[in-house]
C-alpha positions as CSV (number, residue, x, y, z in Angstrom):
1,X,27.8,-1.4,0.8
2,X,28.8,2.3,-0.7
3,X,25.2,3.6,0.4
4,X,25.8,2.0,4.0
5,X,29.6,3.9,3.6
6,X,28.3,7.0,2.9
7,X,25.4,7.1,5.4
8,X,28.0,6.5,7.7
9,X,29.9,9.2,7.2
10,X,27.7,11.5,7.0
11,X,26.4,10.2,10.6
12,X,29.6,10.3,12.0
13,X,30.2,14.5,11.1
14,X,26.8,15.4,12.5
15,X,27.8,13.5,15.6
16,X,31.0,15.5,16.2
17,X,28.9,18.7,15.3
18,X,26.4,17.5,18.3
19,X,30.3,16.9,20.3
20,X,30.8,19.7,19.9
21,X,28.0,21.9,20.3
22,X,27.6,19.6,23.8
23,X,31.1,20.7,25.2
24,X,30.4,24.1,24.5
25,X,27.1,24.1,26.2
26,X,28.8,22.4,29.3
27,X,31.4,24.9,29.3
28,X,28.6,26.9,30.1
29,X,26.6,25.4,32.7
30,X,30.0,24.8,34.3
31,X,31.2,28.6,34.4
32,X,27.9,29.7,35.7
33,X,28.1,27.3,38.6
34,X,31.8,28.4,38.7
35,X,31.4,31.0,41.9
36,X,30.6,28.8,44.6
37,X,33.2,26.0,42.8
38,X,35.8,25.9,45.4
39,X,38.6,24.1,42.8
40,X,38.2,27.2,40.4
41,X,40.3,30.2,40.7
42,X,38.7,33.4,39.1
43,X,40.7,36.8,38.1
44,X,39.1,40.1,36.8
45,X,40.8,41.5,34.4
46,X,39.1,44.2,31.9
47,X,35.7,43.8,32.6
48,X,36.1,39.9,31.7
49,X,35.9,37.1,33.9
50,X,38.7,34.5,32.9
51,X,37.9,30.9,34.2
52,X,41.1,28.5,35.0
53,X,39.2,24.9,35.8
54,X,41.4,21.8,37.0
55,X,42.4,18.8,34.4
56,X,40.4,16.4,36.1
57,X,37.0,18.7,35.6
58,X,37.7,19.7,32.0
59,X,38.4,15.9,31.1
60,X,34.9,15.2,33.1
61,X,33.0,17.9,31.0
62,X,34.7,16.3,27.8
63,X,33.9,12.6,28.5
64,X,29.9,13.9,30.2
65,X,29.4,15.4,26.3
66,X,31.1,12.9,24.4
67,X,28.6,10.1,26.0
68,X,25.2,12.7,25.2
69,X,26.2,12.8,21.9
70,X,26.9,9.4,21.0
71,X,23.4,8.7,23.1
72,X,21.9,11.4,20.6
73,X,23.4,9.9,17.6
74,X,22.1,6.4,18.4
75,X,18.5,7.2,18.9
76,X,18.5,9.4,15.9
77,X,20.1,6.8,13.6
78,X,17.7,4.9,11.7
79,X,20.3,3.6,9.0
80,X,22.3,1.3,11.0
81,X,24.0,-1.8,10.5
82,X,23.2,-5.8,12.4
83,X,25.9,-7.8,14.1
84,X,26.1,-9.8,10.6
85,X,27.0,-6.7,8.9
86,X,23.5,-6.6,6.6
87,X,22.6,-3.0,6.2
88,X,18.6,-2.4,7.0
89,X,17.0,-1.7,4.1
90,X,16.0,2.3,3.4
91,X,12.7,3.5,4.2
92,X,11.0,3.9,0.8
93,X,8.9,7.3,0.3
94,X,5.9,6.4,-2.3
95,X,3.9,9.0,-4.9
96,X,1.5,10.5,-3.6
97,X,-2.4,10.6,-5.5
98,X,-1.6,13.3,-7.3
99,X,1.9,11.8,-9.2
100,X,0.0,8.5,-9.3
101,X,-3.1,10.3,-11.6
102,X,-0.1,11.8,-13.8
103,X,1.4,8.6,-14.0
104,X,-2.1,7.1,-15.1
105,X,-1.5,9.0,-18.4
106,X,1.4,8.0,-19.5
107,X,-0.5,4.1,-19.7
108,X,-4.1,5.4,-20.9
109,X,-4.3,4.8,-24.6
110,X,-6.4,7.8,-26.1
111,X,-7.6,7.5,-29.5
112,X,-7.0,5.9,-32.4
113,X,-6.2,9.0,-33.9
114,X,-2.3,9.3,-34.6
115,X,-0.7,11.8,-31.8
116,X,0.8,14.7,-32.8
117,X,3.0,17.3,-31.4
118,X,1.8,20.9,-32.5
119,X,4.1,23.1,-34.3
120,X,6.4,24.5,-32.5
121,X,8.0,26.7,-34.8
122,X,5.6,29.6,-34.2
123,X,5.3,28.6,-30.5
124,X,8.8,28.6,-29.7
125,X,9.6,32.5,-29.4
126,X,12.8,31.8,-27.0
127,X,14.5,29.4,-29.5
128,X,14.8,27.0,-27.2
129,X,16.7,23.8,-28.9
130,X,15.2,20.3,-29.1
131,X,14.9,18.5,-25.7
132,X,16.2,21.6,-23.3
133,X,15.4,22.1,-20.3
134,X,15.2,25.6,-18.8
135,X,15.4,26.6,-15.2
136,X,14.2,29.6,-13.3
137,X,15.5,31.6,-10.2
138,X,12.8,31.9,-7.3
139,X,12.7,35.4,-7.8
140,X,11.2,34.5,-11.5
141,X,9.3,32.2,-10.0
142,X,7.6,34.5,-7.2
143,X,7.3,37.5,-10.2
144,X,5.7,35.2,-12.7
145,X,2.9,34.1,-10.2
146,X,2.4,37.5,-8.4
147,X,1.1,38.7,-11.9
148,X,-1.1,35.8,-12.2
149,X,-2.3,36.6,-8.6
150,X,-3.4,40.2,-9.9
151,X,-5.5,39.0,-13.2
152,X,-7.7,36.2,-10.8
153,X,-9.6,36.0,-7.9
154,X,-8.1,33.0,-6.8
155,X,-4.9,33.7,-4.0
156,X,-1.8,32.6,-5.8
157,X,1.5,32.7,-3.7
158,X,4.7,31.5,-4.6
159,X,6.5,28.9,-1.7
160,X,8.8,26.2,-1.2
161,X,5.6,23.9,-1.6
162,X,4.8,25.4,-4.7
163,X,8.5,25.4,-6.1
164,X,8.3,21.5,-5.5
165,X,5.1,20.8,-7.9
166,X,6.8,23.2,-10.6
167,X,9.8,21.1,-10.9
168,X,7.3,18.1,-10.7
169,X,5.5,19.3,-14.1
170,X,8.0,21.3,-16.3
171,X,11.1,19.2,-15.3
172,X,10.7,15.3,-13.7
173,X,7.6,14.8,-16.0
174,X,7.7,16.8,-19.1
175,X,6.5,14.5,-21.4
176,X,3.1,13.7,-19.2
177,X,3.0,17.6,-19.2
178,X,2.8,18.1,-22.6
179,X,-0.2,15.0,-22.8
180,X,-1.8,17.6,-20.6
181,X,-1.3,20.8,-23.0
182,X,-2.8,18.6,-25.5
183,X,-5.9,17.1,-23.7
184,X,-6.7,20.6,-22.5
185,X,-7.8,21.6,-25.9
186,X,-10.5,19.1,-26.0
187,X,-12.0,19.4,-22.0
188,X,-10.6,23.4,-21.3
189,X,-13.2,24.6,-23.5
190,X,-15.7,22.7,-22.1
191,X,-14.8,23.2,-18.9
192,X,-14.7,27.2,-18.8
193,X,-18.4,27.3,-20.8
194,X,-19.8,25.5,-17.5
195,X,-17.6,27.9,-15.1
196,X,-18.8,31.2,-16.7
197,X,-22.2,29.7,-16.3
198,X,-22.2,29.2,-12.3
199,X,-20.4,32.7,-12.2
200,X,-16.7,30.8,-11.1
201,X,-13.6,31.9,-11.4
202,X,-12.3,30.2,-14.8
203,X,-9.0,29.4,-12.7
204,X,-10.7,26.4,-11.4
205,X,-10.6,24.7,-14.6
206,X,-6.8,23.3,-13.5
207,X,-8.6,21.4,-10.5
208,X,-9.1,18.2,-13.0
209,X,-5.5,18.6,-13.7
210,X,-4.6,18.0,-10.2
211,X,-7.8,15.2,-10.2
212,X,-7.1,13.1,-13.0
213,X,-4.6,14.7,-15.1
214,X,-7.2,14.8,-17.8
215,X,-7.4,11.4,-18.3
216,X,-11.3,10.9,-18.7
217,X,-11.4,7.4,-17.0
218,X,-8.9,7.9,-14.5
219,X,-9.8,5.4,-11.1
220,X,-8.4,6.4,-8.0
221,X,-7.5,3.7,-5.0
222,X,-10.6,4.2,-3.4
223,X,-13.1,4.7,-6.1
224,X,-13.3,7.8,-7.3
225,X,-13.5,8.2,-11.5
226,X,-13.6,10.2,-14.3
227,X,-12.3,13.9,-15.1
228,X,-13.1,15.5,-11.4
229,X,-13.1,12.2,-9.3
230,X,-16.6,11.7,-8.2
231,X,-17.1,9.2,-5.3
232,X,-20.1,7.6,-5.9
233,X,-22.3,8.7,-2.8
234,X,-21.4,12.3,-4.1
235,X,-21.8,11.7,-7.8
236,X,-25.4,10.8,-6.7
237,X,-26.0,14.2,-4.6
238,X,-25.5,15.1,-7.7
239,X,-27.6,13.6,-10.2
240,X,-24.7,11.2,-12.1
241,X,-26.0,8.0,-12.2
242,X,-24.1,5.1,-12.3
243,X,-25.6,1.2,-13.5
244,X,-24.2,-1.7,-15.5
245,X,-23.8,0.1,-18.7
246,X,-23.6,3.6,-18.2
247,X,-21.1,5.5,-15.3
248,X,-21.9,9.3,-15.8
249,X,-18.9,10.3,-13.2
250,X,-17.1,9.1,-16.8
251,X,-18.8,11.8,-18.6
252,X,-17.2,14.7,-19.2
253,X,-19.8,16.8,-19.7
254,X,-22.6,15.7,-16.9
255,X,-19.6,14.9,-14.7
256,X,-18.3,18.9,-14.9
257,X,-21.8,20.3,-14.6
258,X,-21.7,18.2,-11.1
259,X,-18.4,19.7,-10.3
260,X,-19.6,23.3,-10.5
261,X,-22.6,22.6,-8.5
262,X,-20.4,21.0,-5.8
263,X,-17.9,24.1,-6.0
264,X,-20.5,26.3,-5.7
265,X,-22.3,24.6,-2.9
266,X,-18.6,24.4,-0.8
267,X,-17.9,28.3,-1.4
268,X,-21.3,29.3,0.2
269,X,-19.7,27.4,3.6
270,X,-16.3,28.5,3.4
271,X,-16.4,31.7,0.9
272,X,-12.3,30.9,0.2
273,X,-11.4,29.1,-2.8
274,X,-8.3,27.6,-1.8
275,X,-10.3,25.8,1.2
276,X,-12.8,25.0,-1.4
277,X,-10.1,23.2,-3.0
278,X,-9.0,21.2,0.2
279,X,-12.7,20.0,1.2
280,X,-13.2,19.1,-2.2
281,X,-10.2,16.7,-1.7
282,X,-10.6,15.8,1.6
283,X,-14.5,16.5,2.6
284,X,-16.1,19.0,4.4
285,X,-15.6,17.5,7.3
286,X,-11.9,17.3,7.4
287,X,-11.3,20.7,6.5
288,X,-14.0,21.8,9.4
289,X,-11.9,20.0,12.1
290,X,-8.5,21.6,10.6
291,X,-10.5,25.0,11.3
292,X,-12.0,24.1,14.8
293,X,-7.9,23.1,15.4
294,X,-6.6,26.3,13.9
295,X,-8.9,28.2,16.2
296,X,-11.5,28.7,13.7
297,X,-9.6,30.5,11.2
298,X,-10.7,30.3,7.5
299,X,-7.3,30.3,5.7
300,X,-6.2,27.8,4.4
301,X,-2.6,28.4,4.7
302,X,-3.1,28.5,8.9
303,X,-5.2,25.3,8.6
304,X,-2.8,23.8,5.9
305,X,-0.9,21.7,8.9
306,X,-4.5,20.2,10.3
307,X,-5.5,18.9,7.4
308,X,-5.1,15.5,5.5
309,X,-1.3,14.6,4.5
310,X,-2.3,14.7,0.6
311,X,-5.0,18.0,1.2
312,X,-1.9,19.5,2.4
313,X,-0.4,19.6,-1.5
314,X,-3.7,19.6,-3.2
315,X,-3.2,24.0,-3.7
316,X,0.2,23.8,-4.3
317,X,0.3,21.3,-6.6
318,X,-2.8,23.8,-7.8
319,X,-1.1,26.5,-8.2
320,X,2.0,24.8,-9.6
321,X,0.2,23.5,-12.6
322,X,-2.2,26.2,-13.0
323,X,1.1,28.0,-13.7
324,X,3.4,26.0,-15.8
325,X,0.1,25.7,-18.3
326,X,0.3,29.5,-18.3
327,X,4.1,29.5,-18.9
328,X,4.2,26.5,-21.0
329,X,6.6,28.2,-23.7
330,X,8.7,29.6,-21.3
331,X,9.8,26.2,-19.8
332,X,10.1,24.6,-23.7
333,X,6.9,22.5,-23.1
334,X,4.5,22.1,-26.0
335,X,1.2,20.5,-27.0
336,X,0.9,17.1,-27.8
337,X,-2.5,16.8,-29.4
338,X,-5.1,13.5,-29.4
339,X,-5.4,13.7,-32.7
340,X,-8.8,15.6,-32.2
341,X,-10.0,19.1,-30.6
342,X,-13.0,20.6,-28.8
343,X,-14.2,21.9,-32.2
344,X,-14.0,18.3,-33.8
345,X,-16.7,16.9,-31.9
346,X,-20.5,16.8,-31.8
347,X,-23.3,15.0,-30.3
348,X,-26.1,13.3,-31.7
349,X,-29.3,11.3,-29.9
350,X,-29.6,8.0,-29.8
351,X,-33.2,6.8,-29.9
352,X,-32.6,3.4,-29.3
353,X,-30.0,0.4,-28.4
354,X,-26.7,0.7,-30.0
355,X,-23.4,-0.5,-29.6
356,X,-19.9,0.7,-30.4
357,X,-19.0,-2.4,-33.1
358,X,-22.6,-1.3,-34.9
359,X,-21.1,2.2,-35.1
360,X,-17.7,1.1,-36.1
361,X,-18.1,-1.2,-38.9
362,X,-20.8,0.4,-40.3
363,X,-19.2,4.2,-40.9
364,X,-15.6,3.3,-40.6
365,X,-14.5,4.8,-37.2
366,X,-12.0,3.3,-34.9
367,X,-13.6,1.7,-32.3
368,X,-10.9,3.2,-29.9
369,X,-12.2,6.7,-30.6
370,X,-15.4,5.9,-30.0
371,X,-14.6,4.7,-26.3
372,X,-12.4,7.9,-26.1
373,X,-15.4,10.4,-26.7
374,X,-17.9,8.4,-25.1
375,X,-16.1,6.9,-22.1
376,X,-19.7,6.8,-20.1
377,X,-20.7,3.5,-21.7
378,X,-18.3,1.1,-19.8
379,X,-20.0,-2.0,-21.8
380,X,-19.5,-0.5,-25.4
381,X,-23.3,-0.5,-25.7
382,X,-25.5,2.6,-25.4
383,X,-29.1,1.7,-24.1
384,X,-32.3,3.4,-24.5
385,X,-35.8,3.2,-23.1
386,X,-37.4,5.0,-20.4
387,X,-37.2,8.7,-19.9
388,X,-33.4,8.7,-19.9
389,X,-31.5,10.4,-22.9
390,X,-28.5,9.3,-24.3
391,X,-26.5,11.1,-26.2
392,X,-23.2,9.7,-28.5
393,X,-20.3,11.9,-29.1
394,X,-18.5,11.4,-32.6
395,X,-16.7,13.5,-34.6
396,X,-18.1,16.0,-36.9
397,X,-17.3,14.4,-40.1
398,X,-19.6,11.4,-38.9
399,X,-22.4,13.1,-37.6
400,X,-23.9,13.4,-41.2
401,X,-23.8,10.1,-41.7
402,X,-25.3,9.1,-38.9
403,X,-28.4,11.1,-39.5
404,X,-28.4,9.8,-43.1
405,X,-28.6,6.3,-42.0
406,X,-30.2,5.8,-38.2
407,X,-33.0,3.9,-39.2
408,X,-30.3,1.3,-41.6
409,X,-27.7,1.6,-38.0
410,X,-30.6,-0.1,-35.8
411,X,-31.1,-2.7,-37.7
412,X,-27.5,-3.6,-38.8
413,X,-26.0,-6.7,-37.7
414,X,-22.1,-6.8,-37.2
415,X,-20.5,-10.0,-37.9
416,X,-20.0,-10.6,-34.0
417,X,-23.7,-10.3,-33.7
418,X,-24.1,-12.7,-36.3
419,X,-21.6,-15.4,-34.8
420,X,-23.5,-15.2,-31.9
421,X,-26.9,-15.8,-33.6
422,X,-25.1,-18.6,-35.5
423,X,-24.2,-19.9,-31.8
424,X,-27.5,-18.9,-30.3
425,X,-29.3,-21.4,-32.7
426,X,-26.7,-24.0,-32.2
427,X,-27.2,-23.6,-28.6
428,X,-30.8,-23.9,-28.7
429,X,-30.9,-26.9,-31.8
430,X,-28.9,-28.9,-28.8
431,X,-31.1,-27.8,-26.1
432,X,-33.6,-29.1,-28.4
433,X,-31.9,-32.6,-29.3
434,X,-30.8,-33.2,-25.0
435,X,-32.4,-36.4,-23.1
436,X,-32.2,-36.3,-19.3
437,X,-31.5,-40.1,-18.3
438,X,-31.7,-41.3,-15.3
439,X,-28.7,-44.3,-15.0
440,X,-30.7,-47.6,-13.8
441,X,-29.3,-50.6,-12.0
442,X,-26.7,-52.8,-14.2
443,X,-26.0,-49.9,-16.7
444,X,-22.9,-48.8,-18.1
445,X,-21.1,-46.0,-19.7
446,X,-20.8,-48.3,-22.6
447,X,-24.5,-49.1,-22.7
448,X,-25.9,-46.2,-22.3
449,X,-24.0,-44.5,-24.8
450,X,-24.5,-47.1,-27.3
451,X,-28.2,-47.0,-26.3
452,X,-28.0,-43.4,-28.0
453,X,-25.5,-44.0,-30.3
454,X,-23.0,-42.0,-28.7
455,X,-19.9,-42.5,-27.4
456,X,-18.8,-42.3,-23.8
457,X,-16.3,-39.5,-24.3
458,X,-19.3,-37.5,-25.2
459,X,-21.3,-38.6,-22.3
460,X,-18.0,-37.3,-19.8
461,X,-17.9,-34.3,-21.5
462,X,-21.6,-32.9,-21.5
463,X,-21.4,-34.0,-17.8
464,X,-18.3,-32.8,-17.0
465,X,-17.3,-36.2,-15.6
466,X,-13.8,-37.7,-14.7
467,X,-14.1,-41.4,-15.4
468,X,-16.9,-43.7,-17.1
469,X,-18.3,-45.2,-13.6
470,X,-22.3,-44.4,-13.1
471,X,-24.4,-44.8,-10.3
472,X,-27.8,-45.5,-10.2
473,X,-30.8,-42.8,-10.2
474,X,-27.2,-40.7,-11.3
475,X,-29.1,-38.3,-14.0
476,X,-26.8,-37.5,-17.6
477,X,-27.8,-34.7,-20.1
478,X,-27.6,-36.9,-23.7
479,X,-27.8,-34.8,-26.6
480,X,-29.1,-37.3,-29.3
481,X,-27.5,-36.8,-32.8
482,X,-30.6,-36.1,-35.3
483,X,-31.2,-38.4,-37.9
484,X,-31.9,-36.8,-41.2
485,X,-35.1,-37.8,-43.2
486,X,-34.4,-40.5,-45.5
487,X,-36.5,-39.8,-49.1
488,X,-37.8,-43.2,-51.0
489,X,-36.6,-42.5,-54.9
490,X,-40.0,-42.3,-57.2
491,X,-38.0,-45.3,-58.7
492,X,-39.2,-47.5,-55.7
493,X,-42.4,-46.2,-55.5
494,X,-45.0,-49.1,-55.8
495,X,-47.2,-49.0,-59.2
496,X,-49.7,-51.4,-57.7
497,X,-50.7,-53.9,-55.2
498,X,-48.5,-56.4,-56.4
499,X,-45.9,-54.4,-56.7
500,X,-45.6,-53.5,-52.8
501,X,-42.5,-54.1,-51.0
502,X,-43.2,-55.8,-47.7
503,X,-40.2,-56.7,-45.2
504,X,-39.9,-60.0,-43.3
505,X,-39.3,-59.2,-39.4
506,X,-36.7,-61.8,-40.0
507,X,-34.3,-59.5,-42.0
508,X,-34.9,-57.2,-40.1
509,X,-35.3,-53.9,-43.1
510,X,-36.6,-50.8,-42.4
511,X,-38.1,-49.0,-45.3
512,X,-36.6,-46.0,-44.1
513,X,-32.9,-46.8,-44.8
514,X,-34.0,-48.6,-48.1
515,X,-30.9,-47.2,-50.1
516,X,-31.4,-47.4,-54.3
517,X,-29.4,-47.3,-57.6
518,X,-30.6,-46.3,-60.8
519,X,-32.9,-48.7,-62.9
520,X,-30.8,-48.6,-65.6
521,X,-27.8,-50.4,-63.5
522,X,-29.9,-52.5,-61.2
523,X,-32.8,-54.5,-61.2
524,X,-35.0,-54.1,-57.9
525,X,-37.5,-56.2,-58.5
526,X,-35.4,-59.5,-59.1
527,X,-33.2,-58.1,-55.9
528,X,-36.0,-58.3,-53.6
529,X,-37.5,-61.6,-55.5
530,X,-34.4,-63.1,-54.2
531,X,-35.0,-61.7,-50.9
532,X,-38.0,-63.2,-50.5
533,X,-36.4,-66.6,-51.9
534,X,-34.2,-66.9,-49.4
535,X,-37.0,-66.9,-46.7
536,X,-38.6,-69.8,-49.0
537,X,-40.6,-67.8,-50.8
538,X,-42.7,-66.6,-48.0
539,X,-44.1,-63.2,-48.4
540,X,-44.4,-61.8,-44.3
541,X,-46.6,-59.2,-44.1
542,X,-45.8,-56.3,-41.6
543,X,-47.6,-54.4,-39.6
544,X,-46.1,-51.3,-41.0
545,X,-47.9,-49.2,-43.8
546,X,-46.5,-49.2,-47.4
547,X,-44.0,-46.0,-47.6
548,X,-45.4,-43.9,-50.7
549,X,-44.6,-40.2,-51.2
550,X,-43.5,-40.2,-47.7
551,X,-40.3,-38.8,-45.5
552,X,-39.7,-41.0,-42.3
553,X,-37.6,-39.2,-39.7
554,X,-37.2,-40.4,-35.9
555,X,-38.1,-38.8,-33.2
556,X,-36.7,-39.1,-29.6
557,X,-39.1,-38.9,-26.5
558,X,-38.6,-36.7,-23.9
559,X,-39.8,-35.8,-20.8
560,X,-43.1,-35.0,-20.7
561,X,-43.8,-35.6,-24.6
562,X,-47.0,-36.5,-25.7
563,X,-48.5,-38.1,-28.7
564,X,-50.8,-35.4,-29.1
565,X,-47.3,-32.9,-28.8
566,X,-45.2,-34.7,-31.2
567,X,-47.8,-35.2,-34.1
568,X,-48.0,-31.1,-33.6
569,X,-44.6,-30.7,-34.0
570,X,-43.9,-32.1,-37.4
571,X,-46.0,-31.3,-40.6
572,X,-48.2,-34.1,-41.9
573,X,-47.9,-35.8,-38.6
574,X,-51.4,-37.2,-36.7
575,X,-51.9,-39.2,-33.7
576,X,-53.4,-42.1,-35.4
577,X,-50.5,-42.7,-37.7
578,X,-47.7,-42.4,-35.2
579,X,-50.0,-45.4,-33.6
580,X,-50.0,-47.4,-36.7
581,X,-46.3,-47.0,-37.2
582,X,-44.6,-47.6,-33.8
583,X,-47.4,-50.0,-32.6
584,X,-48.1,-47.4,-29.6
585,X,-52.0,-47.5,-27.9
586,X,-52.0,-44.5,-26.5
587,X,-49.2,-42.4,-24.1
588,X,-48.0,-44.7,-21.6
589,X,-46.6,-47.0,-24.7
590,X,-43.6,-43.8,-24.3
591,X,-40.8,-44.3,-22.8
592,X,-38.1,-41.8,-22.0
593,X,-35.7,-41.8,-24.6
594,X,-37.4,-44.2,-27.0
595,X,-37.4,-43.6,-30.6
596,X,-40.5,-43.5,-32.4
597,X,-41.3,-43.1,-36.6
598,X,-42.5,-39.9,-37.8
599,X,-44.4,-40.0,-41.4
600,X,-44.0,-36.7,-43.3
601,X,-45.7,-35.2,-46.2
602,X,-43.7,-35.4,-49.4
């Protein structure tokens, strides 16, 4: 309500300024009509001509401006109020790119190195206190970049424009600015080795300021990335590749060689390095249509008003931060360092596939800092093969080590890797152990899990399913729990023909689950004599061999199992004693699912 009070009143003096600034001009138009104006008396007196109008025309002139004015004020008031006394809400003005990017910095975790704020005892040589904040006349302003205009070849002039972005930096968002002071002692030198190289001013170095604010995996809205913003149809005019693990527009150093090149190649069209600047921002094409619109001048202040809204603060905000860099210490703005320089780091050539946990557990380095120098590798994995070279940036203290122990690095397994071996083979034990059935007519959840000796929970949930109904031909993935080998003790092994255990089909006893005790506390051979008693003494001979130094395990068929393929899958297994065991003739005695006895060798 105080905003919508003050808005008002503010309104309401600007529309008696336009009152009276419309009376006057009627005055005007009124006295130069004023000759031919039968109802006005004139008198000459001293060169001046004195006007005497009647009441009833000055109250007409009066009311005539009164109404413009109140017309002007109502088409030019875009804070009003509705008839239920809501105020409409104010039009809200957003960051632009270049604000957003700084921004981005203030969220990017760097390293894991601890930050730290360089001394500023020796950098301080205004004794400025803690936490002030100086300011600067224009005239300071204007001197200060007129001397930086003399020692470059880039144009640097000092306007309203400029003034703007130099509050932005050393006042609004000091502590972002000294982030920047910091990173700039890792990427600057970098940067100005690759300049000096194409023959470009160094100046130019402050462009990834304005880009990404030095933030190496900066993202903008529509695409662009790393340290200079590469789209990716430019990045691949010039030669960064981009694929599932590796982005070069995230490497610093491929991604700046590409920015020179792309300098370069703009300054042979336009030979003016601020409209370098605006068609590296904008395109080429933009700034050639601001030119065609200026009249085809190549200067970038005339074509400044053709040109994209944000390319129309991309060499102010240029110039602005190219300056407060320079005059860091005379605002009070120091370093605040990564926790690592330039003259920290080193490369090294990775010959084949590595990943960042490999390189982490095995020499001790924060994971963290290995994404921070190597932000190419988006996956935390560097690949190899081919004719591509990869390189891996670590710091110097750890490139020794890394020499020392390649060959050991390749091969070590991180306990991640192994928990997904461990999971792999889990995976692939179950794969092993599934059973596609196919539901027939009159079964059940019920049955069929008990037909695997499952339960139906387990059934739902390998399937996925909701409730225990089946349909017929409905097809279920049953993963059938292995039954370990059961070993007959030496103590029941049979010393002679006499001696051989046979089961009745009536008691139904399979050899294999024959459980014993020692002889010492039991007596086996009067335990089965009473067995056989209890079937009056009759002694039912099975079809089943005698079980010497043998293992019995079962086996489940599955689809397209053979006899042939399951003896070859179990040591000691044949054919022919599968046959004897399970009573099979040949293949089509399997059925899907059916478990069969497998002998093994002791």
């Amino acid at each position: 309500m105080y905003v919508a009070y003050s808005l008002f009143n503010k309104r309401l003096l600007k529309t008696i300024k336009i009152v009276k600034k419309s009376l006057v001009l009627s005055y005007i138009f009124v006295n130069l009509s004023s000759q031919t104006n039968p109802f006005i008396i004139a008198k000459q007196k001293t060169n001046r001509m004195r006007i005497h109008k009647p009441l009833w025309v000055r109250l007409g002139l009066s009311l005539t401006g009164l109404l413009i004015a109140c017309s002007s004020f109502a088409s030019s008031n875009k804070y009003t109020t509705d008839t239920t006394n809501k105020a409409i809400p104010l039009e809200i003005i957003k960051d632009g790119q270049i604000v957003a990017m700084l921004d981005s910095l203030a969220h990017y975790t760097f390293t894991g190195f601890p930050d730290y704020a360089a001394d500023r005892g020796p950098l301080n040589v205004y004794h400025y206190p803690d936490g002030y904040v100086p300011y600067f006349s224009d005239s300071v302003y204007e001197a200060r970049i007129h001397k930086m205009d003399k020692g470059s070849t880039f144009g640097y002039i000092y306007n309203p424009q400029v003034k703007q972005f130099i509050e932005l930096y050393a006042n609004r968002k000091r502590a972002l600015t000294s982030k920047i002071l910091g990173m700039a002692k890792i990427y600057f030198p970098l940067f100005e080795e690759q300049l000096d190289r194409f023959g470009m001013p160094l100046e130019l170095k402050y462009l990834a300021v304005i880009e990404s604010a030095l933030n190496p995996v900066a993202k903008s809205p529509v695409g662009a990335k790393g340290l200079w913003q590469f789209m990716y149809g430019t990045g691949k005019m010039y030669d960064l590749k981009v694929s599932t693990l590796v982005d070069d527009r995230n490497d610093p150093y491929k991604a700046t060689i590409a920015a020179c090149r792309h300098m370069q190649d703009l300054y042979c069209i336009y030979h003016d390095w601020a409209l370098v600047l605006a068609a590296y921002n904008a395109g080429a094409g933009n700034v050639n249509k601001a030119i065609r619109r200026a009249g085809g001048v190549m200067d970038y202040w005339v074509v400044q008003r053709y040109l994209p809204r944000e390319t129309r603060d991309y060499v102010p905000a240029f110039i602005a931060a190219s300056y407060v860099i320079t005059y860091a210490t005379e605002h009070n703005l120091y370093p605040v360092y990564p926790g690592i320089t330039a003259t920290e780091i080193d490369s090294v050539c990775v010959k084949q596939m590595l990943t960042f946990d490999q390189i982490s557990e095995m020499f001790g380095i924060p994971i963290e800092n290995i994404r921070f120098l190597n932000p190419a590798y988006t996956k935390d994995i560097i690949p190899s093969g081919g004719d591509n070279v990869f390189y891996l940036r670590l710091p110097r203290a750890n490139v020794a080590d890394f020499i020392n122990n390649e060959t050991a690095l390749y091969c070590y397994r991180t306990s991640k890797m192994q928990d997904r071996e461990k999971f792999m083979v889990q995976v692939r034990e179950y794969q092993e152990r599934s059973t596609l059935h196919v539901v027939r007519k009159g079964e059940t959840m019920a049955s069929i899990a008990k037909k695997y000796h499952v339960s139906s929970s387990d059934i739902k949930q390998w399937n996925k399913l909701k409730s225990n109904s089946v349909k017929p031909r409905q097809e279920l993935y049953v993963f059938v729990k292995e039954l370990k080998p059961v070993a007959v003790p030496d103590k029941l092994i049979a010393k002679s023909d006499s001696d051989k255990v046979k089961t009745s089909p009536k008691l139904n006893v399979n050899p294999a689950y024959v459980i014993s005790v020692p002889q010492d506390t039991f007596n086996y051979r009067a335990y089965y004599s009473s067995i056989i008693a209890k079937n009056n003494g009759s002694v039912v001979s099975d079809s089943s061999p005698v079980l010497d130094t043998e293992k019995v395990i079962y086996h489940t068929v599955r689809q397209g199992d053979t006899l042939w393929r399951i003896a070859s899958q179990y040591k000691g297994a044949s054919v022919q004693e599968i046959k004897k065991l399970n009573n099979i003739q040949n293949d089509k005695g399997l059925k899907l699912g059916q478990k069969i006895k497998i002998s093994l060798e002791g």
